[in-house]
VOGU-3710 file (C-alpha; in Angstrom, 3 decimals, decimal comma):
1> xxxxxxxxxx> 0,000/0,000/0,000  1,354/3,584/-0,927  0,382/6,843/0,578  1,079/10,102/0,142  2,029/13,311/1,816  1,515/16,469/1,671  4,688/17,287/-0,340  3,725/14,350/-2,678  6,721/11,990/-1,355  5,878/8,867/-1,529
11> xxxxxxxxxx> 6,165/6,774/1,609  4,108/3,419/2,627  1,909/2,620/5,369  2,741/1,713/8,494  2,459/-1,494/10,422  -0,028/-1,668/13,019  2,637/-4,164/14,711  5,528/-1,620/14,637  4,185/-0,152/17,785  5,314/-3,191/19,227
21> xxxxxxxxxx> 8,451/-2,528/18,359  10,712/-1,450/21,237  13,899/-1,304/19,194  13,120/1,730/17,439  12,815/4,179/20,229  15,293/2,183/22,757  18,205/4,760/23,616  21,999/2,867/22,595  23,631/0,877/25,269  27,438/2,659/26,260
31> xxxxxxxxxx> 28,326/-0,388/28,553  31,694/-0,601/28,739  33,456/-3,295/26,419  34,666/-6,659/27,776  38,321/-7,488/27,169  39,341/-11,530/26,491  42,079/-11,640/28,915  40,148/-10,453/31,705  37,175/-12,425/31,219  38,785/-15,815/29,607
41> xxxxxxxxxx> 38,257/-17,870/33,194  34,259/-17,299/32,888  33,855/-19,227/29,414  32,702/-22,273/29,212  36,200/-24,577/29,925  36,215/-27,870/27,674  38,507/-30,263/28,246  39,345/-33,297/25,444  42,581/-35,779/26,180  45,080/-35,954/23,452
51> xxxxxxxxxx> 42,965/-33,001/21,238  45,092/-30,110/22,964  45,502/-28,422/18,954  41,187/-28,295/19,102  41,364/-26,881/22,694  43,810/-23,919/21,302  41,677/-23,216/18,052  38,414/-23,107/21,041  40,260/-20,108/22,842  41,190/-18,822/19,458
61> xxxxxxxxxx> 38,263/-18,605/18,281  36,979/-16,382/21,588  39,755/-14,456/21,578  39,278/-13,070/17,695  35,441/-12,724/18,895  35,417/-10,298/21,668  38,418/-8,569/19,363  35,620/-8,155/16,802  32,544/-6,425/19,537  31,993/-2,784/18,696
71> xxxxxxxxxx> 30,118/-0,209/20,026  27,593/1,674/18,152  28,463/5,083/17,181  26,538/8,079/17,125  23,899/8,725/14,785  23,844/5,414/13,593  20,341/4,746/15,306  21,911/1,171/16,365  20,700/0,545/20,213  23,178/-1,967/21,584
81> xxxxxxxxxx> 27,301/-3,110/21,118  27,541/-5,935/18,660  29,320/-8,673/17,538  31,018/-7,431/13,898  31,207/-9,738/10,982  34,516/-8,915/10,085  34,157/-8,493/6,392  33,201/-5,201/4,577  32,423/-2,572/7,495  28,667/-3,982/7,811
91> xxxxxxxxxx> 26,558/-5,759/9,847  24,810/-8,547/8,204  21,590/-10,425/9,401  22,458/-13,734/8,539  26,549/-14,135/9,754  24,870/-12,005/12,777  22,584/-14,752/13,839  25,085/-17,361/13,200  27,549/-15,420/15,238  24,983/-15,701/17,741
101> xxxxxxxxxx> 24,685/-19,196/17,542  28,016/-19,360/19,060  27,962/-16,223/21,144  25,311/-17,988/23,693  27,910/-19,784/25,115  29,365/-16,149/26,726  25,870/-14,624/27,291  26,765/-13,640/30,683  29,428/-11,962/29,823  27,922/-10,387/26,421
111> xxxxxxxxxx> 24,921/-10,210/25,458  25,557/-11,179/21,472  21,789/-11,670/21,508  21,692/-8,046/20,963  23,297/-7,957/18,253  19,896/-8,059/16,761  18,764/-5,777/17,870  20,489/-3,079/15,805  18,568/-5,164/12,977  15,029/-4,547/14,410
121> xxxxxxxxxx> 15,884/-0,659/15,548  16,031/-0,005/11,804  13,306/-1,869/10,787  10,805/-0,279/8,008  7,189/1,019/9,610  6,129/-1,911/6,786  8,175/-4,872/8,583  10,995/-4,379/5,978  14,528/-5,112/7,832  17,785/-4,794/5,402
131> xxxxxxxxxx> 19,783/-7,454/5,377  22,864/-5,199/5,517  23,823/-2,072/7,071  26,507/-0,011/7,465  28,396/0,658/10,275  29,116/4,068/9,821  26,301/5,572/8,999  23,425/3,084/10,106  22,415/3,268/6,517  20,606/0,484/4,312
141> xxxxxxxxxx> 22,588/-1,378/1,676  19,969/-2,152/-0,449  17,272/-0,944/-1,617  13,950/-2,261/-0,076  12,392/-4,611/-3,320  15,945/-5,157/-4,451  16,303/-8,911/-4,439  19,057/-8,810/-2,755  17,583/-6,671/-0,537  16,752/-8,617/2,365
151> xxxxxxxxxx> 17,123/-12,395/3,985  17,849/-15,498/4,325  15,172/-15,291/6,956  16,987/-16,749/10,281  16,534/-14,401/12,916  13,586/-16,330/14,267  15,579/-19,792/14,233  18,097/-17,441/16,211  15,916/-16,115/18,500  14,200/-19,458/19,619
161> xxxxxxxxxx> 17,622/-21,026/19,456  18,394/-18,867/22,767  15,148/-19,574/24,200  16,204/-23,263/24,069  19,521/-22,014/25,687  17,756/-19,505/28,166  14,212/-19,965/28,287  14,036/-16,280/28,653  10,118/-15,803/27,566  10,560/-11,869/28,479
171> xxxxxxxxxx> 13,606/-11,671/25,585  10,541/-13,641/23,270  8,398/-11,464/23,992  9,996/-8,297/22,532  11,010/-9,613/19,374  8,013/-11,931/18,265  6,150/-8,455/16,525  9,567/-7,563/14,945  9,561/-10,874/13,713  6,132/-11,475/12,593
181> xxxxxxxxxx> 6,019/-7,745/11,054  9,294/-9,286/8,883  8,255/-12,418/7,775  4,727/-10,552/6,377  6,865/-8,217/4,614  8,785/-10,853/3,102  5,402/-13,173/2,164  3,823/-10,141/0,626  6,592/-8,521/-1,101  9,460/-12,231/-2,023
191> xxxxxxxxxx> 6,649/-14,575/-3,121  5,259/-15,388/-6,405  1,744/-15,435/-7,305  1,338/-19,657/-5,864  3,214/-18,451/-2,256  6,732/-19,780/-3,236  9,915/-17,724/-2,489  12,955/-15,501/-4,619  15,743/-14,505/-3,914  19,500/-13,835/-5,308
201> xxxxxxxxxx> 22,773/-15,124/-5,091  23,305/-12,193/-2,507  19,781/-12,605/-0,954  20,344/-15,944/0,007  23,907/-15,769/0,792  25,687/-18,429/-1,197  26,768/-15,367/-3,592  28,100/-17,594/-6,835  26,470/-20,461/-6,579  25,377/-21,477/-10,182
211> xxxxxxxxxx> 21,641/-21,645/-10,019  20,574/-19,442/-12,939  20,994/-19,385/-16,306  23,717/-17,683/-18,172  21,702/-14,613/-19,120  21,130/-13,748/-15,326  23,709/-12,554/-12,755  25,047/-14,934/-10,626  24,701/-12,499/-7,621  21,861/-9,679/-8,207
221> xxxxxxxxxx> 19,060/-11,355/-10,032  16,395/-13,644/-9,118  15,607/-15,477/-12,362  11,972/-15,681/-12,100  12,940/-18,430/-10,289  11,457/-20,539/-7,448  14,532/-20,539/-4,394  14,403/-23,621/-2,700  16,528/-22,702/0,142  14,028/-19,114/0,175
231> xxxxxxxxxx> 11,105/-21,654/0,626  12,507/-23,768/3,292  13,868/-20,889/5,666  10,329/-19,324/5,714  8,435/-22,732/6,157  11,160/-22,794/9,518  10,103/-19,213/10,455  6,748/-20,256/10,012  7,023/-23,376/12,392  9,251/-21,512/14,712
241> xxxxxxxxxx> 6,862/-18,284/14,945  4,239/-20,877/15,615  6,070/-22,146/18,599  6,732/-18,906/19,905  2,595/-17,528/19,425  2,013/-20,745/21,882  4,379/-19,972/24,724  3,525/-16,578/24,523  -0,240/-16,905/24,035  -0,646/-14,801/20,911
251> xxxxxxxxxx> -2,890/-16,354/18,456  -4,224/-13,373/16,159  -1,185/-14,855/13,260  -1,733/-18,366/13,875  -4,059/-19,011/11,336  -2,373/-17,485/8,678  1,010/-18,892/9,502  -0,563/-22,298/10,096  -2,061/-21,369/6,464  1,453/-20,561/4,910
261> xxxxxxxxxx> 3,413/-23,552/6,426  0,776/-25,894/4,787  1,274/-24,450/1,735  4,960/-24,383/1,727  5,215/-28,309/2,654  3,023/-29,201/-0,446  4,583/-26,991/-2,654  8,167/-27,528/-1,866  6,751/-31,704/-2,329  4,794/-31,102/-5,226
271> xxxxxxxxxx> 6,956/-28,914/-7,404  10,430/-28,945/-5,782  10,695/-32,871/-4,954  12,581/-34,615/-8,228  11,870/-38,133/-7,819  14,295/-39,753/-10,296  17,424/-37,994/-8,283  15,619/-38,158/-5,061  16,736/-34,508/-4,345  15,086/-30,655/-4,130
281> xxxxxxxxxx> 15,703/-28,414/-6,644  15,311/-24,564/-7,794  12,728/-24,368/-9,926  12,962/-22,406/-13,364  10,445/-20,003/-14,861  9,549/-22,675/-17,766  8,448/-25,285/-14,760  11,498/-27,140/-15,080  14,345/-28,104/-12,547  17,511/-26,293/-12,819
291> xxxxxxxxxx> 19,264/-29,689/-11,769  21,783/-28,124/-9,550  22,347/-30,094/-6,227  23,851/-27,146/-3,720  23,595/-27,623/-0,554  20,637/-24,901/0,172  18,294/-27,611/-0,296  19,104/-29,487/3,093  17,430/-26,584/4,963  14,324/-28,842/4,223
301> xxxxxxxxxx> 15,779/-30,829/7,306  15,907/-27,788/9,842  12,358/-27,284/8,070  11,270/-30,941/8,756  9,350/-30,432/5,599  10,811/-33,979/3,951  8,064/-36,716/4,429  9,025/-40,261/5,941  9,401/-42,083/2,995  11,512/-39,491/1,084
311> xxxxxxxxxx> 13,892/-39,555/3,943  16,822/-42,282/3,789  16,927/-41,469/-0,052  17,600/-37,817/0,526  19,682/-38,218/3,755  21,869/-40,622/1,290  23,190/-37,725/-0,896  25,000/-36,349/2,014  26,879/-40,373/1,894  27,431/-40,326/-1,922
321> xxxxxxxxxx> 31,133/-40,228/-2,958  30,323/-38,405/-6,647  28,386/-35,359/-4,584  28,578/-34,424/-0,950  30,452/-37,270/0,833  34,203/-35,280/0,361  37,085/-35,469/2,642  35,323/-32,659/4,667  31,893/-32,745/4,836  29,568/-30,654/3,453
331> xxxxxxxxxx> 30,519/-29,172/0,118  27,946/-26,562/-1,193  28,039/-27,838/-4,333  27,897/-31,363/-5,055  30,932/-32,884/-7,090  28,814/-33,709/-10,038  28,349/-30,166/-11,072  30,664/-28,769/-14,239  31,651/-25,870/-11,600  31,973/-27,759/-8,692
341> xxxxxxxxxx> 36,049/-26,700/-7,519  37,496/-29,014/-5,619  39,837/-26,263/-4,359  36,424/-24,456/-2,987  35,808/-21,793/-5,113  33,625/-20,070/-2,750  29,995/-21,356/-3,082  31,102/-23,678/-5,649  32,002/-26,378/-3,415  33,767/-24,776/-0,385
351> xxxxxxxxxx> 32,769/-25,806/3,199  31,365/-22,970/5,679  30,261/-23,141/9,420  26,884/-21,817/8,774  25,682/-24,345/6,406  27,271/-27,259/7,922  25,771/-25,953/11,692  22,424/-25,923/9,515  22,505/-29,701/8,156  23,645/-30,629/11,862
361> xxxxxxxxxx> 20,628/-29,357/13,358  18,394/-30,494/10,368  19,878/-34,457/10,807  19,047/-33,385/14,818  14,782/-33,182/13,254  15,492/-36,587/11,593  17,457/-38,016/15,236  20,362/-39,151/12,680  22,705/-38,192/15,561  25,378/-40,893/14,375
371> xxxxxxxxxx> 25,395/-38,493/10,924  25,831/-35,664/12,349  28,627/-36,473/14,769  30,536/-38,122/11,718  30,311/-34,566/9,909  31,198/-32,728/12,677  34,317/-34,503/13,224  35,365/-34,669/9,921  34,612/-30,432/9,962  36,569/-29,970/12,992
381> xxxxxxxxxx> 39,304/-32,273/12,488  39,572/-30,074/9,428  39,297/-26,660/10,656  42,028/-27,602/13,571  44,476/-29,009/11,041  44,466/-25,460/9,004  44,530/-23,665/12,357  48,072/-25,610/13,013  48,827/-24,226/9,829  48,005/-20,799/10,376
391> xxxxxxxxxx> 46,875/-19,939/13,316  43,847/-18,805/12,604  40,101/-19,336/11,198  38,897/-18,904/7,846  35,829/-17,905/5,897  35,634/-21,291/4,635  37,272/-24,530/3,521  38,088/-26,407/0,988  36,645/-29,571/0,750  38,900/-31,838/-0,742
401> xxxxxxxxxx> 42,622/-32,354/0,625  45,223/-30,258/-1,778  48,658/-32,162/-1,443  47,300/-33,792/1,167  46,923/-31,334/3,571  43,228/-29,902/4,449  43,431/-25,607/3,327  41,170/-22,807/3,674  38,611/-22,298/0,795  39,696/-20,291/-2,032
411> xxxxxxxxxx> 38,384/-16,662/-1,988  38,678/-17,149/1,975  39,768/-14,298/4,583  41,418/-15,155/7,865  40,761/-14,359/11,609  37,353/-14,609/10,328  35,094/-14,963/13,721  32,731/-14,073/12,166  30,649/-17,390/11,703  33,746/-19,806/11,922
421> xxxxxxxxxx> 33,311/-19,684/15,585  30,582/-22,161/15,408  32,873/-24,821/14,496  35,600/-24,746/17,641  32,868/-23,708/19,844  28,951/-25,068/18,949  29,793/-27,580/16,322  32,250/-29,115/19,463  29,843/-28,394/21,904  26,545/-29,761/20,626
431> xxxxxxxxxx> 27,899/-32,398/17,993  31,513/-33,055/18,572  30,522/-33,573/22,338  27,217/-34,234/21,999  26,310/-32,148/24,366  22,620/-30,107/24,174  20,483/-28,093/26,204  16,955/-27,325/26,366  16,440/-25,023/28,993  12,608/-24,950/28,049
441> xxxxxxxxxx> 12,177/-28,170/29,715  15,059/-27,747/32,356  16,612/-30,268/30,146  20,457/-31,332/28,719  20,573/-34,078/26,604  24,329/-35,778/25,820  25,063/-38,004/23,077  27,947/-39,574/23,989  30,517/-41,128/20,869  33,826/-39,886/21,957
451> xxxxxxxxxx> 36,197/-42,452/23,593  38,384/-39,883/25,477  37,989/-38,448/28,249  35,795/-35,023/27,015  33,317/-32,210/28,807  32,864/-28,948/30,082  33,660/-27,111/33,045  31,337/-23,650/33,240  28,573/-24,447/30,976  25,972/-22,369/31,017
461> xxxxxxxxxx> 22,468/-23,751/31,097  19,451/-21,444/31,751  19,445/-17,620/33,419  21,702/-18,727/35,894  22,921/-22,573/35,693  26,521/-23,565/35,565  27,639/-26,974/35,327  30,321/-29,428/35,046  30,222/-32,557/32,752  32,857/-34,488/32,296
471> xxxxxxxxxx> 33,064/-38,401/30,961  35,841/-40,650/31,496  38,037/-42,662/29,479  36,108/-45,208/27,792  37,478/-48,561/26,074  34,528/-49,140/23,265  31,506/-47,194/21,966  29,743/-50,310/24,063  30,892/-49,035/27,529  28,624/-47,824/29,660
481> xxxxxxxxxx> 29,611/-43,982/30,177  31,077/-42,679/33,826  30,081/-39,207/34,242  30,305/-36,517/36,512  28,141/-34,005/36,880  28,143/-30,674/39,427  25,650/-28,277/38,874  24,284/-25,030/40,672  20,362/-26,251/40,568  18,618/-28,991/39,509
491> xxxxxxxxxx> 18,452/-30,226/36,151  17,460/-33,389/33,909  20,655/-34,790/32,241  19,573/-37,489/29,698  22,727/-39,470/28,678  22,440/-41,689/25,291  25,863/-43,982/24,105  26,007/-46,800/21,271  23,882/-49,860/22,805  22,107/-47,831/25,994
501> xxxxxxxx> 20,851/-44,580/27,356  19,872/-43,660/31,221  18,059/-40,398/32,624  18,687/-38,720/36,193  17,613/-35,703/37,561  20,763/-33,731/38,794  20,795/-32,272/42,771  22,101/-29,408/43,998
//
C-alpha cells in the first residue's frame, strides 16, 4: 500500500505491529566493552585428552570474537554493542545470527543476543529489515524490493535457538512483533503469485552459486525463479513463529502462519521434490528443474518439511562419494556439477560453518545423531588441522585435501570470527561432544561417541545454571559412560551412548 504526503513523497503505510516494536525508540547501550584476557576464566572450559591443537583453536576462536565487539556510534540509530562480521564494514543479518549461535555460550558476559537488535531498531514502519547495514552511517545497503535486498530469513531460528539455551520468555516477547512484522513483509513482497519464495545469489547468501541461467547474474538477479533454500527458511520461520505464538499466548497470526506452512510443505513436495534424483531443486520459470544439487536444499531438514518415505533417499546424498560425501563434509556444491572446484571456489564447493551448523541441526529433526557427529568430526578435524597451519580461522574450507593437507577455501579471509566460531565452539559443543540443552524443559541431553575423556567445566544452562560434565576414558563405543556431573540447581541430564541410554535428575 502507498500513501502520500503532503509534499507528494511517496512513503508506505505503516504497520499496526511496529508499535510493538521497542527497538526503534530504545536509547543505545554505552556499557563498557569486555576485554578476552580479563574475562577468559568465565567461558565455558572444555577439556578433550590428546585433542590439545582443538582446545587452542576453542580459545582462538573467543579471543578473535570479543576482538571483533563494537560499540555503536553516534547517529547510527543502532541501540546496543555488537558482535562485527569482520568483512566489509557492515553488519549482516544472517553471519549475525550465526555469530549468535556461538555467542550464547558467553551470554553472561555479552549479550551477542543483541546484536539483533540493531537489525530490528532499523526496521521499516512496513516490517521491511535490510539485510545489511553499514556501520558508519546506520544506513541500508539495499534498496527495499531489491532482491538482494533482504534475507535469508533466520533471525527467528536465532531467537528461539536462545530460548532453548535460556528460556528467557521476556527476551521472546519483545522480538516476536519484529519478527512477525518481517516475515509478512517478506510473504507479501518475495513470493510469487502460488506463495513460493525468490531470492538472489546475494539474498540468500551463497553469492556464486550457479543456479541461474547464463543470461542472469550470478549475484543480483532472481531469475523468475522458485529458491528452494528461500522456501525452506520461511516454512522454519513459520514453524518456529508458531512455537513462539504458543508460549507466549498470541494467536491473532496463527491461522495465517498455520495457512502458509501448509502451503509451503506441499509446494516444496509437489513442485520442488525430483523423484528420479531423489533430491530438491530450484525451480525455473519454464516449470522445469535447474538440476543443480547445492547444498541450500538441506534446509528442508531444519524445516522438517521432507516426508518419511523421502527420507533415507535424501539423507543418502549427504553419503554419496560423486556429490557431498568429500574429505570434509559438506561441500555446497555437489561434485557432479561442471563448476563444482574441488579447491572451494567459494559457493562452488567450499565448506562454511553456517551451512554445515544448519545440516547438523536439520539431521538433529530426523534423530540421525550418528550423521551428524561423523560430519562434525570430519569439519573440525579439518578446521584444527588449518589452524596448526596458520593460526587462525577462515571464511571457509576447501573440501577436498590439496597435497594432502586440508586448506582454507579459495576466496577465503582469515581471523574470520565471524561465523567460523561455530565450528571450535557449537559444532564441538553440541555435535563433537554431543552435548545439548533445552532449557525450556530444564533439560540437557548428551550423546555420547567420543572415547576420550571429554566435557565442560562452566557451561551455562538457563538464566543462571553452571555446570560441570565431564566423561571418562572409555574402552569401546559399548561401555557404559562414567560421568560426573556438578551443577548449581537442579536439572534433567539425559545421557544416550552406542547400545544404551539412562536419565537422572541432577541435585544441587
Amino acid at each position: 500500500m502507498i500513501s502520500f504526503k503532503q509534499n507528494n513523497e511517496i512513503t508506505y503505510d505503516d504497520k499496526d505491529l511496529m508499535e510493538e516494536n521497542i527497538f526503534i525508540t530504545a536509547q543505545a547501550d554505552k556499557t563498557p566493552l569486555p576485554v578476552f584476557e580479563d574475562i577468559k576464566t568465565l567461558l565455558p572450559q572444555p577439556l578433550w585428552d590428546g585433542h590439545e591443537d582443538a582446545l587452542k583453536c576453542y580459545w582462538k576462536a573467543w579471543e578473535i570474537a570479543f576482538s571483533n565487539i563494537r560499540m555503536p556510534k553516534e547517529s547510527t540509530g543502532f541501540v546496543s554493542s555488537y558482535i562485527d562480521a569482520a568483512f566489509n564494514g557492515c553488519i549482516f543479518m544472517w553471519d549475525s545470527a550465526f555469530m549468535l549461535m556461538f555467542g550464547k555460550y558467553a551470554d553472561r558476559i555479552f549479550k551477542f543476543q543483541k546484536t539483533l537488535d540493531n537489525f530490528y531498531s532499523h526496521q521499516h514502519v512496513d516490517g521491511f529489515i535490510c539485510r545489511q547495514i553499514e556501520e558508519e552511517t546506520g544506513n541500508d545497503v539495499f534498496t527495499r524490493h531489491d532482491p538482494s535486498s533482504t534475507g535469508p530469513e533466520v533471525m527467528a531460528w536465532c531467537e528461539w535457538d536462545y530460548f532453548l539455551n535460556f528460556g528467557d520468555k521476556e527476551r521472546l516477547s519483545c522480538v516476536y512483533p519484529c519478527l512477525i512484522a518481517y516475515h509478512q513483509w517478506m510473504r507479501e513482497h518475495f513470493t510469487w503469485r502460488d506463495g513460493t519464495y525468490f531470492s538472489s545469489g546475494y539474498g540468500c547468501g551463497m553469492d556464486n552459486c550457479p543456479r541461474l541461467d547464463e543470461k542472469y547474474h550470478v549475484c543480483y538477479d532472481h531469475g523468475h525463479m522458485i529458491w528452494v533454500d528461500a522456501c525452506m527458511q520461511e516454512l522454519n520461520a513459520c514453524n518456529i513463529l508458531l512455537k513462539m505464538s504458543d508460549v507466549l499466548g498470541r494467536k491473532e497470526f496463527v491461522d495465517e502462519l498455520t495457512e502458509e506452512r501448509d502451503l509451503l510443505f506441499k509446494v516444496i513436495n509437489d513442485k520442488l521434490w525430483d523423484d528420479e534424483t531423489k533430491f530438491y531443486y530450484d525451480l525455473k520459470k519454464d516449470d522445469t528443474f535447474n538440476g543443480v544439487k547445492h547444498i541450500g536444499a538441506f534446509w528442508s531438514l531444519l524445516a522438517k518439511c521432507v516426508p518419511d518415505d523421502r527420507v533415507e533417499d535424501f539423507i543418502a546424498h549427504l553419503n554419496n562419494e560423486n556429490e557431498f560425501k568429500t574429505v570434509h563434509r559438506v561441500p555446497t556444491l555437489s561434485k557432479d556439477h561442471e563448476e563444482y572446484n574441488p579447491a572451494g571456489g567459494y559457493w562452488c564447493g567450499s565448506v562454511w560453518a553456517p551451512t554445515n551448523y544448519m545440516v547438523l541441526k536439520g539431521l538433529d529433526e530426523y534423530k540421525k545423531f550418528a550423521l551428524s557427529h561423523e560430519i562434525a568430526c570430519e569439519h573440525l578435524n579439518a578446521v584444527v588441522e588449518v589452524f596448526k597451519e596458520t593460526d587462525t580461522l577462515f571464511e571457509n574450507y576447501a573440501q577436498e585435501l590439496v597435497d594432502g593437507k586440508y586448506n582454507k577455501g579459495s576466496m577465503s579471509r582469515a581471523d574470520f570470527v565471524g561465523w567460523t566460531g561455530l565450528s571450535p565452539i557449537s559444532i564441538m559443543f553440541e555435535y563433537v561432544f554431543g552435548i545439548k540443552p533445552d532449557a525450556a524443559n530444564n533439560k540437557i541431553t548428551w550423546h555420547i561417541n567420543l572415547l576420550e575423556r571429554h566435557g565442560i567445566d562452566k557451561y551455562p544452562f538457563g538464566k543462571n545454571g553452571e555446570l560441570k560434565l565431564i566423561c571418562e576414558k572409555r574402552k569401546n563405543v559399548s561401555e557404559k559412560p562414567k560421568i560426573t556431573v556438578e551443577s548449581n540447581l537442579p536439572v534433567i541430564l539425559e545421557i544416550i551412548w552406542d547400545n544404551g541410554s539412562r536419565s537422572e535428575t541432577i541435585s544441587v
